[in-house]
C-alpha positions as CSV (number, residue, x, y, z in Angstrom):
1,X,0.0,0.0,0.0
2,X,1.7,3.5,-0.9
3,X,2.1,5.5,2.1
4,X,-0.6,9.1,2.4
5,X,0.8,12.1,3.6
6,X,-1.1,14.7,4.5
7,X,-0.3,18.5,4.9
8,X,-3.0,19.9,7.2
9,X,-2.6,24.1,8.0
10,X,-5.1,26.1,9.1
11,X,-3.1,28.8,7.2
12,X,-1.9,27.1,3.8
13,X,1.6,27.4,2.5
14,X,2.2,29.5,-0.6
15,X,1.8,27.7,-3.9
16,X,5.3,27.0,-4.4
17,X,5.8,25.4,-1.3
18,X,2.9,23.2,-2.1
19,X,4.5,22.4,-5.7
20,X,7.8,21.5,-4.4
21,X,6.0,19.4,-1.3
22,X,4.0,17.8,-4.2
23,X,7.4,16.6,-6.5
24,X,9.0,15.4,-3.8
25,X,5.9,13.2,-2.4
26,X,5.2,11.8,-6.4
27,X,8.8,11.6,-7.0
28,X,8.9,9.3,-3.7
29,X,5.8,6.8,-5.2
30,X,3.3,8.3,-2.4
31,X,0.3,9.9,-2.5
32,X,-0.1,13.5,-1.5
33,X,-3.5,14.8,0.6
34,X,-4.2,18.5,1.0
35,X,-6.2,19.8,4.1
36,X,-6.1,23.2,3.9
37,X,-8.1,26.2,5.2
38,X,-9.8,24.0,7.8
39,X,-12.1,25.1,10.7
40,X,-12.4,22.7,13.3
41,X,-10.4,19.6,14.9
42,X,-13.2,17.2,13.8
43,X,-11.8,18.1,10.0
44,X,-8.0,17.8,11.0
45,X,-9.0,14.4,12.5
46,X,-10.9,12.9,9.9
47,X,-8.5,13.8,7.3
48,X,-5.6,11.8,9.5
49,X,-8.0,9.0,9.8
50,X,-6.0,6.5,7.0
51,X,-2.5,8.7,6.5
52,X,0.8,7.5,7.6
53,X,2.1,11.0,7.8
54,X,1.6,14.7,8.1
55,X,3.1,18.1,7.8
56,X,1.6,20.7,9.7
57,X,2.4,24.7,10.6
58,X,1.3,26.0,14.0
59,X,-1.4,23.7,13.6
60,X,-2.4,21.9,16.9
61,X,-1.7,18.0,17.0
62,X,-3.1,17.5,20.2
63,X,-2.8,14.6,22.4
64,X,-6.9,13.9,21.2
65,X,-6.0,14.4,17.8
66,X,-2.6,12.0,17.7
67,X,-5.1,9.5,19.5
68,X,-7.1,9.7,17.1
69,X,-4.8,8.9,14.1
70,X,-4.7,5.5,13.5
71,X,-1.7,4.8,11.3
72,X,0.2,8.1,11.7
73,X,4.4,7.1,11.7
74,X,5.6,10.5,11.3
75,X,4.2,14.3,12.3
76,X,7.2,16.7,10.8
77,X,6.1,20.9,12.4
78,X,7.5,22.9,9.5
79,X,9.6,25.1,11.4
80,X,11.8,25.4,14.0
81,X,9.2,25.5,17.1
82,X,7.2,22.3,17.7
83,X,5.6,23.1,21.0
84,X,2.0,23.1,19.4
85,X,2.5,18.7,19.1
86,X,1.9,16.8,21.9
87,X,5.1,14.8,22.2
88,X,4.1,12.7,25.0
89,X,1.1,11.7,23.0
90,X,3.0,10.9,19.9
91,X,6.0,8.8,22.1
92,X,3.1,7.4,23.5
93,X,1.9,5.9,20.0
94,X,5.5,5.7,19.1
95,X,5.0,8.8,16.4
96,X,8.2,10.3,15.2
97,X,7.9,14.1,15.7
98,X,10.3,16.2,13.6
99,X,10.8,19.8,12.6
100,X,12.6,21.6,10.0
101,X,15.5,23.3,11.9
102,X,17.1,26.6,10.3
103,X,15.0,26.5,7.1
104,X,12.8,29.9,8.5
105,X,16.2,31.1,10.0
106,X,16.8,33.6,7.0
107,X,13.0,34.9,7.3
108,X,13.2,35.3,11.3
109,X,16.3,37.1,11.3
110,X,15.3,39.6,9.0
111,X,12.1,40.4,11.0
112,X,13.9,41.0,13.5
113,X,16.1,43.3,12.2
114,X,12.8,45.2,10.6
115,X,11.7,45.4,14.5
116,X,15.1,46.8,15.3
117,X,15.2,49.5,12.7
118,X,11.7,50.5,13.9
119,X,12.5,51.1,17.7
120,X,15.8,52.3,16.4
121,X,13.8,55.3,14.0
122,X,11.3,55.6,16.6
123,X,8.8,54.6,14.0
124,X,9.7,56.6,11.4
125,X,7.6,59.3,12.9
126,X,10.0,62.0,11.5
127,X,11.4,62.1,15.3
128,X,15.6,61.9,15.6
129,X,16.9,57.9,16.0
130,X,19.8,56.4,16.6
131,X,22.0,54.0,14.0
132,X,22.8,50.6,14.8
133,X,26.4,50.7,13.9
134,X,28.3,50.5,16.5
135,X,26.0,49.3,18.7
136,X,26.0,45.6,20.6
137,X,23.5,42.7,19.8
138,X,23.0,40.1,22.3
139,X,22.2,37.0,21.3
140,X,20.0,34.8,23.9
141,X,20.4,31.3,22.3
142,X,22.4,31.1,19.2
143,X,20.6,28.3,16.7
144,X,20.5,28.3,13.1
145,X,18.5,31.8,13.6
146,X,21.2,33.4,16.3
147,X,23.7,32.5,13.7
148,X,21.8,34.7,10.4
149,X,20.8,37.3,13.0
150,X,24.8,37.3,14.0
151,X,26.1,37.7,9.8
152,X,23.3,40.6,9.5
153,X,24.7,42.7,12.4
154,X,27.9,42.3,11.6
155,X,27.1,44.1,8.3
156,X,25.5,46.9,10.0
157,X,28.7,46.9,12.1
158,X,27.8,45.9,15.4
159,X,29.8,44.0,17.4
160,X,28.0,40.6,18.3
161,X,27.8,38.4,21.7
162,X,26.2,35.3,22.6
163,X,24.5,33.3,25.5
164,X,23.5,29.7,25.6
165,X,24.8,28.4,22.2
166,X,23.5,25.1,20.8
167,X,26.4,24.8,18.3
168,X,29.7,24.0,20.2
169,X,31.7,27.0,21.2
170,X,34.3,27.1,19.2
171,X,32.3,27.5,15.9
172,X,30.4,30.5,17.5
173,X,33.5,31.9,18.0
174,X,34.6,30.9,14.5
175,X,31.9,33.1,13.8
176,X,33.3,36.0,15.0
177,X,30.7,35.7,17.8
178,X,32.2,36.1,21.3
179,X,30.5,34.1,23.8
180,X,30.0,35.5,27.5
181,X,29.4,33.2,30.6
182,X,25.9,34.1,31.8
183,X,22.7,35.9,31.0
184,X,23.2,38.3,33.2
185,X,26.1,39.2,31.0
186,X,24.7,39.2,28.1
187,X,21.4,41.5,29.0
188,X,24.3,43.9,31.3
189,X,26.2,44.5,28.0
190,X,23.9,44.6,24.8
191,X,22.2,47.7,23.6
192,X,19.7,44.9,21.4
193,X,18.9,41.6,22.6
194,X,17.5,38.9,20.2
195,X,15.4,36.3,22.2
196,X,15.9,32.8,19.5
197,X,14.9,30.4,23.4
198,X,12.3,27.4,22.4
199,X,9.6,27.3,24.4
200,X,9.5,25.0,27.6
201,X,9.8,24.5,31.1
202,X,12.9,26.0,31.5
203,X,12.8,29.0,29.3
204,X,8.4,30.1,30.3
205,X,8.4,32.8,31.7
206,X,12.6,32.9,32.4
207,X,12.8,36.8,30.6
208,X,11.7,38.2,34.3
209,X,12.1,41.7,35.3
210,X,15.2,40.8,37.6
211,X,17.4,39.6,34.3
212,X,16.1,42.9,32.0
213,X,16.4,45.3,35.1
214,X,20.3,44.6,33.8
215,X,19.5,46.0,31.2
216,X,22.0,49.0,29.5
217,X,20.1,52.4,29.2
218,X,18.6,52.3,26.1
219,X,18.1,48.9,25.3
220,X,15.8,47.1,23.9
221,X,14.8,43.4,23.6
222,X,13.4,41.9,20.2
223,X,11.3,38.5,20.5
224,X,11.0,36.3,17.7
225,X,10.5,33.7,19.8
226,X,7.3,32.7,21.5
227,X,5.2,35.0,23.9
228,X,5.6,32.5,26.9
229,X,9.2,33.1,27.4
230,X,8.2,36.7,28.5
231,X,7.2,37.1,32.4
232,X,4.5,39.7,31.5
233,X,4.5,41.0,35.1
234,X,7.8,41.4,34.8
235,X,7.6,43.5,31.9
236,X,5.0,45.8,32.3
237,X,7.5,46.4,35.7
238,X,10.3,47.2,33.4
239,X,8.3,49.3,31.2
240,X,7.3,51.2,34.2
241,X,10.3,51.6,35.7
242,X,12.8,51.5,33.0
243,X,11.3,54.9,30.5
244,X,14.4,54.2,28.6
245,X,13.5,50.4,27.9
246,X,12.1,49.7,24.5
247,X,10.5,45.8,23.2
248,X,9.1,44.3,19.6
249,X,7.5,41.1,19.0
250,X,6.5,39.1,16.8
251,X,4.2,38.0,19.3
252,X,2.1,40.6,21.1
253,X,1.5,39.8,24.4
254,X,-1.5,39.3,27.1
255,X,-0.5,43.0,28.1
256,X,-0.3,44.9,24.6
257,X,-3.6,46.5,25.5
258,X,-1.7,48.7,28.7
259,X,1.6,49.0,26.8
260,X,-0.1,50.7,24.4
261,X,-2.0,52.8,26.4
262,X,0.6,53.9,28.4
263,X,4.2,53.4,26.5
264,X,3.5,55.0,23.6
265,X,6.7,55.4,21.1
266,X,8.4,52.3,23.4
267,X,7.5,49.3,21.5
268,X,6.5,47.3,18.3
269,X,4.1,44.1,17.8
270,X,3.0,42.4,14.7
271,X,-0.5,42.4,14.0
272,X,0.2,38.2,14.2
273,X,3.4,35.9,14.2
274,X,5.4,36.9,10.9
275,X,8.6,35.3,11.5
276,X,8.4,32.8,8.7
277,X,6.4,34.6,6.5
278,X,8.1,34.7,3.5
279,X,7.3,32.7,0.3
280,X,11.0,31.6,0.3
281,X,11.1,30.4,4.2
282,X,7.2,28.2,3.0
283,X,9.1,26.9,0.4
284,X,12.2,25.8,2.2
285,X,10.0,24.4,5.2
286,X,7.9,22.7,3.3
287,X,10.0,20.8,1.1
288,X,12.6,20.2,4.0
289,X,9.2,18.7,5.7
290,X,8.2,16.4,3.0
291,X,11.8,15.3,1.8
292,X,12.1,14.1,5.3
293,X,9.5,12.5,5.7
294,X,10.4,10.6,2.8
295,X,14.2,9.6,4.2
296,X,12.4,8.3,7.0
297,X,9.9,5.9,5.2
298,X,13.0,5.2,2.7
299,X,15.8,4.4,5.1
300,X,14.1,5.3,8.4
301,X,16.2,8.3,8.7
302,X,15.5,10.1,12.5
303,X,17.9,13.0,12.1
304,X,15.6,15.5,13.3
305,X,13.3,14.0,15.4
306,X,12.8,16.0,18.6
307,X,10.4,13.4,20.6
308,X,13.7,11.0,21.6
C-alpha cells in the first residue's frame, strides 16, 4: 500500500511550497493529501484517519488528535518551534515528531532586524533615532536563527555576543561571535537583545524583570520567539520603571492592551506571528518537511526528530 501524507494548516503554505512538497511526495511513489483552510479539529482528524504521515504549521496536534490517528508514523512541524505537538502523546503511539531546523532562520532574522530598525527610528515618525552601527546585539540562544541574526549585524557593524549556544563553542567563535558566561552578562552588555529560546519548562516565563532590570540604558529586547518566554508582570515592571527600555515582538502579548495605552513610542508588535512569513522560508520548510518524511519511510532516517 503506498504511504498518504497529508499536509494539514489552518493557514496554507504558498503555492510553491505546495509544488515543491508535491514533486517530492510523487517523486517518492506516495500519494499526496491536502487539508487546507480547515475550521475545526473534527476536519483535522478525519482527514488523519487513513494517513501515515503529516506536515503541519502552527497547527495543533493535540494529544486527542494523535489518539485519534490510527496509522500516523511521522508528524514533521514545518519550522523550527514544535511546541503546538503533543510529544508525549506521539511517544506514547511511538509517532516520530520532527521539525525543519534553520529552514525559517533567513526569514526570522530579517524580522527582527525590521523590529530593530523600527524602535531604532522611533517609528519613522519624522522624530531623531539612533544608528545601529556601532551598537552591541545580544544573542539569547544562538541556533541556526542566532547564527543569520549574527552575519546581519555584523554588516551593519555591530559588534555581536552570545549566551547559551546550541552549536559547540568554538564554531560561534569561529563566527566572529564572542560568547559571555551568563545571561546576566549578556542583558548587562547589549544595547539589542535577540530572544531565539524554544519554548518549555525551563525558558516560560525565564525573561523576568530581575534579568532585563540589567539591562543597559537604552536597550531594547526583540522576540522572535514565542510569547511565553516573557514574564508579563515582569515586563510591564520594566516598562514602568525602565522609561528608557524599549520591546518588539513578533508575538504581542497578554498586556499589549496597557503597553499601548501607556508606553507609547516604546515598542512594536506584529498584527500576528510573521517570523516565517516569506514565500522563500514556505518553500524551504515545506520541502525540508516532506523530503524528510520521505528519508524516514525510505531508510528510516530520524535525524531531526525531537520526541527522543
Amino acid at each position: 500500500m503506498s504511504k498518504k501524507i497529508l499536509v494539514a494548516t489552518e493557514k496554507p503554505f504558498a503555492q510553491p511550497a505546495i509544488d515543491g512538497i508535491s514533486k517530492v511526495v510523487s517523486e517518492a511513489g506516495y500519494k499526496l493529501v491536502l487539508l487546507e483552510n480547515y475550521q475545526t479539529t473534527e476536519e483535522l482528524i478525519a482527514a488523519l484517519a487513513d494517513v501515515q504521515a503529516v506536515i503541519v504549521r502552527s497547527d495543533k496536534m493535540t494529544a486527542e488528535v494523535i489518539e485519534r490517528a490510527p496509522q500516523l508514523e511521522i508528524i514533521v512541524r514545518a519550522g523550527a518551534g514544535y511546541d503546538n505537538v503533543d510529544l508525549a502523546a506521539a511517544t506514547k503511539k511511538n509517532i516520530v515528531v520532527m521539525n525543519t531546523p534553520g529552514q525559517n532562520a533567513n526569514a526570522v532574522a530579517e524580522l527582527a532586524y525590521g523590529m530593530m530598525l523600527n524602535l531604532a527610528r522611533k517609528g519613522f515618525t519624522g522624530k531623531s533615532g539612533s544608528e545601529l552601527k556601532g551598537k552591541t546585539m545580544g544573542i539569547h540562544a544562538y541556533g541556526a536563527i542566532g547564527r543569520r541574526v549574527a552575519e546581519i549585524a555584523r554588516g551593519f557593524g555591530m559588534e555581536v555576543i552570545a549566551f547559551r549556544p546550541t552549536n559547540p563553542v568554538a564554531r560561534v567563535q569561529e563566527d566572529g561571535t564572542r560568547t559571555v558566561a551568563s545571561a546576566e552578562e549578556l542583558y548587562s552588555s547589549s544595547d539589542y537583545i535577540s530572544l531565539n529560546l524554544p519554548k518549555n519548562k525551563e525558558t516560560t516565563k525565564s525573561i523576568n524583570f530581575e534579568l532585563m532590570s540589567k539591562m543597559k540604558k537604552g536597550a531594547a529586547i526583540i522576540n522572535t520567539a514565542r510569547a511565553e518566554i516573557i514574564d508579563e508582570e515582569g515586563l510591564l515592571k520594566m516598562f514602568e520603571e525602565r522609561p528608557d527600555f524599549k520591546y518588539a515582538s513578533d508575538i504581542a502579548p497578554e498586556c499589549k492592551a496597557e503597553i499601548e495605552e501607556k508606553y507609547a513610542g516604546r515598542f512594536f508588535f506584529t498584527p500576528k506571528k510573521m517570523g516565517a512569513q516569506t514565500e522563500e522560508a514556505n518553500v524551504n520548510a515545506g520541502i525540508a518537511a516532506a523530503s524528510q518524511i520521505v528519508s524516514f519511510f525510505k531508510t528510516g532516517d530520524k535525524t531531526f526528530q525531537v520526541n527522543k
